[in-house]
C-alpha positions as CSV (number, residue, x, y, z in Angstrom):
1,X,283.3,162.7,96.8
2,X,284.9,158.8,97.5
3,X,288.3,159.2,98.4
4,X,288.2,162.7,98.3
5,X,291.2,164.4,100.2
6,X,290.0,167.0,102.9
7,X,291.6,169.9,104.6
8,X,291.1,171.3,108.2
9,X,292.9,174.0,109.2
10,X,296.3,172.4,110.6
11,X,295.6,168.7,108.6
12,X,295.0,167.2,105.7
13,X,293.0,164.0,105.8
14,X,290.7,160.9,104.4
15,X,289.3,159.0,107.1
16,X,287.1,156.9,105.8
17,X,285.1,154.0,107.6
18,X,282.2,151.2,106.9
19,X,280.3,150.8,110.0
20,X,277.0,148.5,110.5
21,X,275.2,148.3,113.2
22,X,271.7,146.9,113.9
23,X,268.6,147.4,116.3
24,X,268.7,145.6,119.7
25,X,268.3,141.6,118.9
26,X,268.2,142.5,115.3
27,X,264.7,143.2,115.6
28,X,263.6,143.5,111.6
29,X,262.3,147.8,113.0
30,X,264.1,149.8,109.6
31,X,261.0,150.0,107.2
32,X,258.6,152.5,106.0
33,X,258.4,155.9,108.0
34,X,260.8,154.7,109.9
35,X,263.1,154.0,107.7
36,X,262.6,157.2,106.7
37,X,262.6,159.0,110.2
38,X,266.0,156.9,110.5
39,X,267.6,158.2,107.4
40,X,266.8,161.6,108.4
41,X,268.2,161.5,112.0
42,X,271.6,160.0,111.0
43,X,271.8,162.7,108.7
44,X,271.1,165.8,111.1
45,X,273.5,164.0,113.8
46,X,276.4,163.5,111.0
47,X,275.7,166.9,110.0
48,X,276.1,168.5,113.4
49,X,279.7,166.6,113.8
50,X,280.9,167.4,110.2
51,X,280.9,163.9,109.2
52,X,279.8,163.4,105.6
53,X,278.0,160.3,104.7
54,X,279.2,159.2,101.3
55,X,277.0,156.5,101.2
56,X,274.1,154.8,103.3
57,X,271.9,152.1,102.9
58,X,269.4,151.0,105.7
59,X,268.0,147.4,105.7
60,X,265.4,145.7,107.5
61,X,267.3,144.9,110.3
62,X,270.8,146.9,109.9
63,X,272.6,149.7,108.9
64,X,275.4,150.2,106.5
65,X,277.3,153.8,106.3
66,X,280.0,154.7,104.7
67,X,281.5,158.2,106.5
68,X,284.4,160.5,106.3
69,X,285.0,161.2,109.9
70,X,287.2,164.4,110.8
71,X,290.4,163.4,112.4
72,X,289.8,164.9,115.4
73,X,286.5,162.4,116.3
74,X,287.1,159.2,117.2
75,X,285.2,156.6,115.7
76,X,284.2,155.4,119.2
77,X,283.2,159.0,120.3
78,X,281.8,159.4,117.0
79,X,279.0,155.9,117.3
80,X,278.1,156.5,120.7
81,X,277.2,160.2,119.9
82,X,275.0,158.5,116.5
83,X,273.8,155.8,118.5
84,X,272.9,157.7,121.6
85,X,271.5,160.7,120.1
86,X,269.3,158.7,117.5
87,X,268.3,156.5,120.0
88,X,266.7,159.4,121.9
89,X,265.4,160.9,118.7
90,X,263.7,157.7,117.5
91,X,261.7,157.1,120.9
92,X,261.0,160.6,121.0
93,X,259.4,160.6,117.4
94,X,258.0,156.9,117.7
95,X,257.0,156.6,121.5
96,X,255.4,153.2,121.1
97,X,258.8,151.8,120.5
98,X,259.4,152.3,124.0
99,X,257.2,149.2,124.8
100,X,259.3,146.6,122.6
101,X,262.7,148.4,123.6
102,X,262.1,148.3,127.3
103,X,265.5,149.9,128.6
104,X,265.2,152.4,126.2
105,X,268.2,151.4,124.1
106,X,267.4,151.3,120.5
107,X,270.4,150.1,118.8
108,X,272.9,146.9,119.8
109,X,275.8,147.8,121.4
110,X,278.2,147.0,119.5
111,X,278.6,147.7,115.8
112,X,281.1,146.6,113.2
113,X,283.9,149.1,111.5
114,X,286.6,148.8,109.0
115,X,288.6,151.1,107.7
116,X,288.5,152.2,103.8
117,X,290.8,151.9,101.1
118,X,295.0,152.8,101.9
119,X,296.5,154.8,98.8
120,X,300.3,154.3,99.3
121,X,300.8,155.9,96.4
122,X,298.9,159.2,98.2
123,X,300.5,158.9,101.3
124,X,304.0,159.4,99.4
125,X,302.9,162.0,97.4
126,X,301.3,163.9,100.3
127,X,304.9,163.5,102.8
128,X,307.2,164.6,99.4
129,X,304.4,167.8,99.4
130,X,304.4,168.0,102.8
131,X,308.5,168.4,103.3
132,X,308.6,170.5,100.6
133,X,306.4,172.6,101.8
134,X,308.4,172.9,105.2
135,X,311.0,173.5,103.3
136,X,310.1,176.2,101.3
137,X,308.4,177.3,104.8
138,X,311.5,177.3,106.2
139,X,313.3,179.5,103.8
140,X,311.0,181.9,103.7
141,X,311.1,182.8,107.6
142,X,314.5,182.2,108.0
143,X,316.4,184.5,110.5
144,X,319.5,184.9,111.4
145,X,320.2,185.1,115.4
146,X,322.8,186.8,116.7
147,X,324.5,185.4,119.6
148,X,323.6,187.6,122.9
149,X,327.0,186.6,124.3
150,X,329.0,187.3,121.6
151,X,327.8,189.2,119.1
152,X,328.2,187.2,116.2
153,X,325.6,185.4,113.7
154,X,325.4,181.7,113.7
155,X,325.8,180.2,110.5
């Protein structure tokens, strides 16, 4: 599934990321049931936005994701939906959490992201398809107006 090219209906895309991000003041929370609880959140959240998780990995006191996000999600829109949404989720599932995390946020604020992998050689061969394609496109609906003025085609 890694660097596996994707289609939507008007794009064709890879957008892959690595994001970490931890529990508020790194607090060592991610073990056991909740670890678990955790793992199955992110998945339901990622689900519901079409993001697919190529890989995950949840330590003590961090996460580490690797996602294909849709090119129409920011990564910004696309972490504080995760980090809002499982926030809720995890005090609503573990409600004595709520004692330790005061202000009910869960999660840090910020998180770290990088962007996966650049395959020049891709890129190229995907802008030779894509004019191609546009050209052949082209040829295929190509009309002839006539000139309302005058009459005559333009060539």
């Amino acid at each position: 599934m890694k660097n596996e090219i994707k289609t939507l209906s008007h794009s064709t895309y890879r957008c892959e990321y690595h994001i970490v991000f931890a529990p508020k003041y790194r607090r060592k929370e991610i073990y056991g049931k909740l670890k678990k609880d955790i793992g199955e959140i992110l998945r339901k959240l990622c689900d519901e936005k079409k993001v697919e998780i190529i890989e995950a990995n949840a330590m003590p006191d961090h996460i580490h994701m690797l996602v294909s996000i849709p090119p129409y999600l920011s990564i910004a829109q696309f972490m504080g939906y995760l980090k809002g949404k499982s926030t809720l989720m995890i005090f609503d599932r573990h409600a004595n959490l709520k004692y330790k995390y005061g202000s009910r946020h869960f999660w840090c604020r910020g998180y770290f992201v990088d962007t996966v992998g650049r395959n020049e050689k891709a890129i190229k061969e995907y802008i030779k398809n894509q004019l191609e394609e546009d050209y052949t496109m082209d040829q295929i609906t190509f009309k002839e107006f006539t000139d309302p003025f005058t009459g005559s085609k333009n060539k």
